[in-house]
Every structure is written in C-alpha cells, then in structure tokens.
C-alpha positions in Angstrom: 13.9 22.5 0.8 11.7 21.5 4.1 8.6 23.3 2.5 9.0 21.1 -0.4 9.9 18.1 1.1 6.8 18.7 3.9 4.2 18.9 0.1 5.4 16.3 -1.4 5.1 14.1 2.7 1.5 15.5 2.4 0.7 14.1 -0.6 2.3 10.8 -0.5 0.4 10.1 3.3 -3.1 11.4 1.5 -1.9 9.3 -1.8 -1.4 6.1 0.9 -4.7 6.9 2.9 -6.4 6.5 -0.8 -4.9 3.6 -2.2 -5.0 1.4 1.4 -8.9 2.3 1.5 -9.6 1.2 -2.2 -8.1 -2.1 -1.4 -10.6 -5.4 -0.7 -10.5 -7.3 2.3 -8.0 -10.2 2.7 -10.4 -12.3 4.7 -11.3 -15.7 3.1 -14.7 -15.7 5.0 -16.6 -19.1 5.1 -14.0 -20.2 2.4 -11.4 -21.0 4.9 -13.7 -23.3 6.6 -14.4 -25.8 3.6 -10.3 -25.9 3.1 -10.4 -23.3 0.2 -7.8 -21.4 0.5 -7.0 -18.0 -1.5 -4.1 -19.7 -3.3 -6.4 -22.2 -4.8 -8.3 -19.1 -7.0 -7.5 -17.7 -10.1 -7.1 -14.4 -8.6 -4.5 -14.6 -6.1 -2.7 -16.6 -8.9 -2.1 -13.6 -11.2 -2.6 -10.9 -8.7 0.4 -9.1 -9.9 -1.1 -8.7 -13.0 -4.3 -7.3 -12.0 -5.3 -3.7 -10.4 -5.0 -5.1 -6.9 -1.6 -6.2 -7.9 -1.0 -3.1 -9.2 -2.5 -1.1 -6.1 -0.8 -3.8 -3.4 3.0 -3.0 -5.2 1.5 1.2 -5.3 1.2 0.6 -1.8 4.3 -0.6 -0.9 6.4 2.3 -2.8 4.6 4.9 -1.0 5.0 3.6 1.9 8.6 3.6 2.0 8.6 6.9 0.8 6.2 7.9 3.5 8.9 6.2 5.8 12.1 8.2 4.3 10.2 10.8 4.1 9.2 11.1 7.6 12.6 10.1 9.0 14.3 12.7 6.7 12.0 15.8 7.7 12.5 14.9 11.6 16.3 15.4 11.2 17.6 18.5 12.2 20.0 18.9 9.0 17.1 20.1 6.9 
C-alpha cells in the first residue's frame, strides 16, 4: 500500500511542478500604475472558463492531494 501510495505522491508533486510552471505571471506590470487593474480585463472576468482557469482550479486539487498525500505517507500506520 506505501509503494503505491509513494507512485501515485510522485506523480501528483511532478504533475504540480508542471502545471505551476505553465502558469503566466500575476504581475500587472506598468498597468497597475495607470489605475488598470486585472479586474477591469476581459480575462480575469471569465478566467474560470478559460485554460488558466482551468489550470489555476488543476492546481489547487493537486495540491491538496499532494498535502494528504504527504501527511498520510509520514504516518506510521501505513
């Protein structure tokens, strides 16, 4: 059960390492400076329907699997 458990936590962290480096920046650049703001876009208005909406919520599910995961293999019950 540890063997499979320890695959499956190697996956998910390379999995997470993938999906966090294909992600763009958050910074607003020069933007900020003239008062735009990243709510004012179109973008960040319908991120969740777009692949870096997609790729944000991706990111969040593996990362709380890569949290239970890791909590789960350091007990000493498995």
């Amino acid at each position: 059960m540890r063997t499979i458990l320890t695959v499956i936590f190697t996956i998910d962290c390379v999995a997470l390492i993938i999906i966090i480096l294909r992600q763009q920046g958050k910074d607003n650049g020069l933007g900020a400076i003239g008062g735009m703001t990243s709510a004012d876009t179109y973008w960040s208005k319908n991120k969740g329907r777009s692949e870096e909406g997609r790729m944000i919520l991706a990111t969040r599910i593996m990362s709380i699997v890569f949290i239970g995961l890791a909590v789960l293999l350091n007990t000493k019950f498995i």
